[in-house]
C-alpha positions as CSV (number, residue, x, y, z in Angstrom):
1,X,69.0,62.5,-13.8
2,X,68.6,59.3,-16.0
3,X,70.3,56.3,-15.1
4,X,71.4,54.0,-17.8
5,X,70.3,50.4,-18.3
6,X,73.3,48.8,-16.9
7,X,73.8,51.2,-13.8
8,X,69.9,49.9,-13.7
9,X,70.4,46.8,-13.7
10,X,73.6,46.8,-10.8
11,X,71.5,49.1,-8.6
12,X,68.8,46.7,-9.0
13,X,70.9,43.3,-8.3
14,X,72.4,45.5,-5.1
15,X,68.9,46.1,-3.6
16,X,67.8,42.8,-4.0
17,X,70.5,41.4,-2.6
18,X,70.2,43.8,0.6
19,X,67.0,43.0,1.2
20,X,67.5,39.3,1.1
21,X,70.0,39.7,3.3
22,X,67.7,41.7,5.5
23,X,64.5,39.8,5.3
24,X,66.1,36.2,4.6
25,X,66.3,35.6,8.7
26,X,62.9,36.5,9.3
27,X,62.0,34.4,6.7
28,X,63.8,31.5,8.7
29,X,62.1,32.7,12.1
30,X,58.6,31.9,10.1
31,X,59.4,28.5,8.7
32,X,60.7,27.2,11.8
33,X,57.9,28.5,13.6
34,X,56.2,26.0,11.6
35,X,59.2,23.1,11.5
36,X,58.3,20.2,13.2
37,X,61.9,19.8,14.1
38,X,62.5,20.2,17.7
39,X,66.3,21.6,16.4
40,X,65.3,23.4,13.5
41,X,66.8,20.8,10.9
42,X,67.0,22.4,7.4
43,X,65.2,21.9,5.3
44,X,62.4,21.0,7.1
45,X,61.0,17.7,6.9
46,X,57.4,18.6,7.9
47,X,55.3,20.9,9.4
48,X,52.9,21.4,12.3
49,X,51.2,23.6,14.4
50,X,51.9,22.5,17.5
51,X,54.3,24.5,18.8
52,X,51.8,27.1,18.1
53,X,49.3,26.0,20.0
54,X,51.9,25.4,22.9
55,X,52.5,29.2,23.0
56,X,48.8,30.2,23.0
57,X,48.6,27.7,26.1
58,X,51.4,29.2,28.0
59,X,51.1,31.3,30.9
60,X,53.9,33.5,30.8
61,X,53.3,34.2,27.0
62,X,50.2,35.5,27.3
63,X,51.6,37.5,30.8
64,X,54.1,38.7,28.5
65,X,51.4,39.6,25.7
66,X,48.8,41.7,28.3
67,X,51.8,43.3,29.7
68,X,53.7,44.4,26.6
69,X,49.8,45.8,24.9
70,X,49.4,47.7,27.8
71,X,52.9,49.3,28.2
72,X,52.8,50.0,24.7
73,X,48.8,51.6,24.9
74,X,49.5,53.6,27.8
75,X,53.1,55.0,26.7
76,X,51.4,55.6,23.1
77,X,48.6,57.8,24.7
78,X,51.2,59.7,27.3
79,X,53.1,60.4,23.8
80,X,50.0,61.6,22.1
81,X,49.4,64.5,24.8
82,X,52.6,65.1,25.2
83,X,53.8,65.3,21.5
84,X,51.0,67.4,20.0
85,X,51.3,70.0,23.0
86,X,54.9,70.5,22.3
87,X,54.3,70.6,18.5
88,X,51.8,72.7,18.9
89,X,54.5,75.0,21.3
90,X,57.3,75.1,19.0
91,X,55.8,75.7,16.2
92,X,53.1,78.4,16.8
93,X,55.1,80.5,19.1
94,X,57.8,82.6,19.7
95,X,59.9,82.3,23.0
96,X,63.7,82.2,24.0
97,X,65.1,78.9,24.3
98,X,62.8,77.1,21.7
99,X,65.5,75.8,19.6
100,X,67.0,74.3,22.9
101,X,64.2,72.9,23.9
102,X,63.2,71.3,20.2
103,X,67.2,69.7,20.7
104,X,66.0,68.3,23.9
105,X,63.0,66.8,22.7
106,X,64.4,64.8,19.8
107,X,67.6,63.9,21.7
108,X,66.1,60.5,24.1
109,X,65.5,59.0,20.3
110,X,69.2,59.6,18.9
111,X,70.5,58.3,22.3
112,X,71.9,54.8,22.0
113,X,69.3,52.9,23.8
114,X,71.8,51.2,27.1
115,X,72.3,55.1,27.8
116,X,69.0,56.3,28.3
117,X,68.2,53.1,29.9
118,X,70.9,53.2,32.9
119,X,70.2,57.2,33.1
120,X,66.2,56.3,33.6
121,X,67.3,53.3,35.9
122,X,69.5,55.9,38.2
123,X,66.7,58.2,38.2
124,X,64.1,56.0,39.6
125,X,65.8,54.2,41.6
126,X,68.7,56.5,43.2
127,X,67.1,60.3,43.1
128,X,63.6,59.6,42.6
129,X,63.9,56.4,45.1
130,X,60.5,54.9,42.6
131,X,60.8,50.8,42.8
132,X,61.2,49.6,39.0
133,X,57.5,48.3,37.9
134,X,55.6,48.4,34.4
135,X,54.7,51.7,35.1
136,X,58.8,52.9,35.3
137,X,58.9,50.9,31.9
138,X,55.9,53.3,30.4
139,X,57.7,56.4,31.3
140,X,60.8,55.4,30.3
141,X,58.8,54.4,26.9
142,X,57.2,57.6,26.5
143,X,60.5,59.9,26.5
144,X,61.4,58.4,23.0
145,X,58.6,57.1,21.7
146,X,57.0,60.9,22.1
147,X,59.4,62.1,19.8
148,X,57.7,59.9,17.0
149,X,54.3,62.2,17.3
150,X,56.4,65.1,18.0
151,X,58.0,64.8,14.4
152,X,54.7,63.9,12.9
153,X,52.6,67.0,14.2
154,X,55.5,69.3,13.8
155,X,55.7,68.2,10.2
156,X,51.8,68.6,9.6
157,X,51.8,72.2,11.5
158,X,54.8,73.5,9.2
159,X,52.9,72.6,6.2
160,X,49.2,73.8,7.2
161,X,48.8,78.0,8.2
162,X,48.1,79.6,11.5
163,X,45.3,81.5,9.7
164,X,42.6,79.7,10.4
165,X,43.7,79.5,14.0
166,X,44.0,82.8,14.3
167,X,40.5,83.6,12.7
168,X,38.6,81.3,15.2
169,X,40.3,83.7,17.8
170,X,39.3,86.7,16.3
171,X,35.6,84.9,16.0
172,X,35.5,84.3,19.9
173,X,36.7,80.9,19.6
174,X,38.4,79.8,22.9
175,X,42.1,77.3,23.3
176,X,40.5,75.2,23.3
177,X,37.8,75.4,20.6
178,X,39.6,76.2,18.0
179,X,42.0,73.0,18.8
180,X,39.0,70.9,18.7
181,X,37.5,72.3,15.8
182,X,40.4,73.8,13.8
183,X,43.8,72.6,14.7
184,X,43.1,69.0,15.6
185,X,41.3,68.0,12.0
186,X,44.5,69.4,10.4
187,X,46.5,67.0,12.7
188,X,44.2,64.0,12.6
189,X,45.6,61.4,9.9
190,X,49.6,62.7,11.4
191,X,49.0,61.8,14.8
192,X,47.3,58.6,13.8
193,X,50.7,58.4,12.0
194,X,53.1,59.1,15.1
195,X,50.4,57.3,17.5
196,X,51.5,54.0,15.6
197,X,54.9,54.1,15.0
198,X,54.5,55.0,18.5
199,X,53.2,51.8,19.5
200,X,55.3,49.8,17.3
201,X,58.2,51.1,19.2
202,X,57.3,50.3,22.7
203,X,56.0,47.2,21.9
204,X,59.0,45.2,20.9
205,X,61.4,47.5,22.7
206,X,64.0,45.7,24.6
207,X,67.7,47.8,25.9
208,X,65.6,50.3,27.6
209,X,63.0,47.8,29.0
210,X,65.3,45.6,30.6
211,X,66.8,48.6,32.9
212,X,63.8,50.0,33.7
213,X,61.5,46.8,34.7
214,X,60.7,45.3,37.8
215,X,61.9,42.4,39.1
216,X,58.8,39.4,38.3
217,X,57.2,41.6,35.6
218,X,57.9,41.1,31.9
219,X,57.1,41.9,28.6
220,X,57.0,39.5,25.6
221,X,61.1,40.9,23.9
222,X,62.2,40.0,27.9
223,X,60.5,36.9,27.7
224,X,62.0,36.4,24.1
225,X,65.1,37.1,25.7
226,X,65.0,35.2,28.9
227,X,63.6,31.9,26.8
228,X,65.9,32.1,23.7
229,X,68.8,29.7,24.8
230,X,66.5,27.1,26.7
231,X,66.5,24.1,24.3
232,X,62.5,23.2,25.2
233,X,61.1,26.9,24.7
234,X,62.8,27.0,21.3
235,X,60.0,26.7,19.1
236,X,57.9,28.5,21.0
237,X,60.4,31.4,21.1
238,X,60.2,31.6,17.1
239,X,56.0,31.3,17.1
240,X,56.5,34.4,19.8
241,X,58.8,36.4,17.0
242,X,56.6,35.6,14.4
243,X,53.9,37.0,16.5
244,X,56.0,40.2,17.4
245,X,56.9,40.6,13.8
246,X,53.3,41.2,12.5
247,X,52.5,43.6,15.7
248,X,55.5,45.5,14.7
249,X,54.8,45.3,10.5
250,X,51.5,46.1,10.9
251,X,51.1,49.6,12.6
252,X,54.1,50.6,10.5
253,X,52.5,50.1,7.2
254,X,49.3,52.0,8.5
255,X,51.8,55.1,9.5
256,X,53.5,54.9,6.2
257,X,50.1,54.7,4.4
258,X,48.6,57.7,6.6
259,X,51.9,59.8,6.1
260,X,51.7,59.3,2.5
261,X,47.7,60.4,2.0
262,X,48.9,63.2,4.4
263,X,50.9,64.4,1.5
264,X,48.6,65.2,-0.7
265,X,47.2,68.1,0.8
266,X,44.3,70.0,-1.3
267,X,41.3,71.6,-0.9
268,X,39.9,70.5,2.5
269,X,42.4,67.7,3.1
270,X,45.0,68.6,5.3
């Protein structure tokens, strides 16, 4: 369907104008970042770097930093096993209860986020009796942000054929020989993809976070959050949301990249 010049041009002024409204506050978090204004006068009347160098020298940010890589490494690689196995489940075999269970995996990412945060905080800390820690926070990470790879290598598998699996059984080929050699080059580049959406999500990830943390430990969106109305961390708390903005841009446009070479499949590229 062609669109004519003038529905053009409206859809055109409408999308700009969404994304300005979008993007125009992270815009603000980057200037004042920058803003040598203690109260963030606009506009600006000069620029420095100190508050970034204040932020580099603080403890607690770079606490916050080490703890929220390695929450978000760890859940990312939990994902990644856990994921690809149930891909690889639902897809390539027949058993009752699949569809269930396929509900049941996607349903912790359409959750609103305070619900599976109080259900995970009950679990570990009335039936399981686990005290809250960094490691309660990875687990609780890994329940949604599995569902990223899940959708990535469920995706690849419906698009790729079983043959090829199935002739490296009838060769001899063990489980796990022809997933080394045949089923995991076909899944490569998607579970690159899911691995970093993966880790975008757990990395800035707050509702969930605060329920399931210990008490002492923190990540840098808690320290973000405990630091945002404290007149002296201000600036420091928009240098730390610039910071969390790039993490978070970053791996994104490497999945959207990957997923979109992943497309064009021909020949040997799968």
């Amino acid at each position: 369907m062609r669109l004519s010049r003038s529905a053009k041009v409206v859809l055109g002024i409408v999308t700009a104008l969404v994304f300005l409204f979008i993007y125009t506050p992270l815009l603000l978090v980057v200037v004042n970042s920058f803003n040598a204004d203690r109260t963030f006068g606009w506009p600006p009347k000069g620029f420095t770097l100190e508050w970034w160098g204040k932020a580099f020298d603080s403890p607690g940010v770079r606490e916050a930093v080490v703890s929220s890589l390695w929450v978000a490494v760890v859940s990312t690689i939990i994902s990644l096993v856990l994921g690809t196995l149930l891909a690889i489940s639902l897809q390539r075999y027949e058993f009752f209860g699949r569809d269930v269970i396929n509900l049941l995996v996607i349903l912790p990412i359409a959750l609103p986020g305070v619900v599976t945060g109080i259900a995970l905080n009950n679990m570990f800390t009335t039936i399981l009796g686990v005290p809250l820690s960094l490691w309660t926070v990875v687990i609780a990470h890994a329940t949604f942000c599995m569902v990223t790879v899940f959708n990535n290598a469920i995706a690849r598998l419906r698009r790729t054929s079983a043959g090829l699996e199935e002739a490296s059984a009838d060769l001899g080929a063990g489980v796990f020989t022809t997933f080394g050699l045949v089923t995991f080059p076909q899944l490569r580049s998607a579970l690159l993809a899911g691995g970093l959406l993966a880790f975008a999500l757990s990395f800035d990830e707050i509702i969930v976070t605060t329920f399931t943390i210990g008490a002492g430990e923190t990540t840098l969106p808690i320290w973000i959050l405990q630091n945002l109305f404290r007149p002296n961390q201000a600036p420091v708390v928009n240098v730390v949301a610039v910071v969390l903005i790039v993490v978070s841009i970053v791996p994104i446009w490497l999945a959207q990249r990957l997923s979109g070479d992943s497309v064009r499949v021909s020949g040997a590229r799968v």
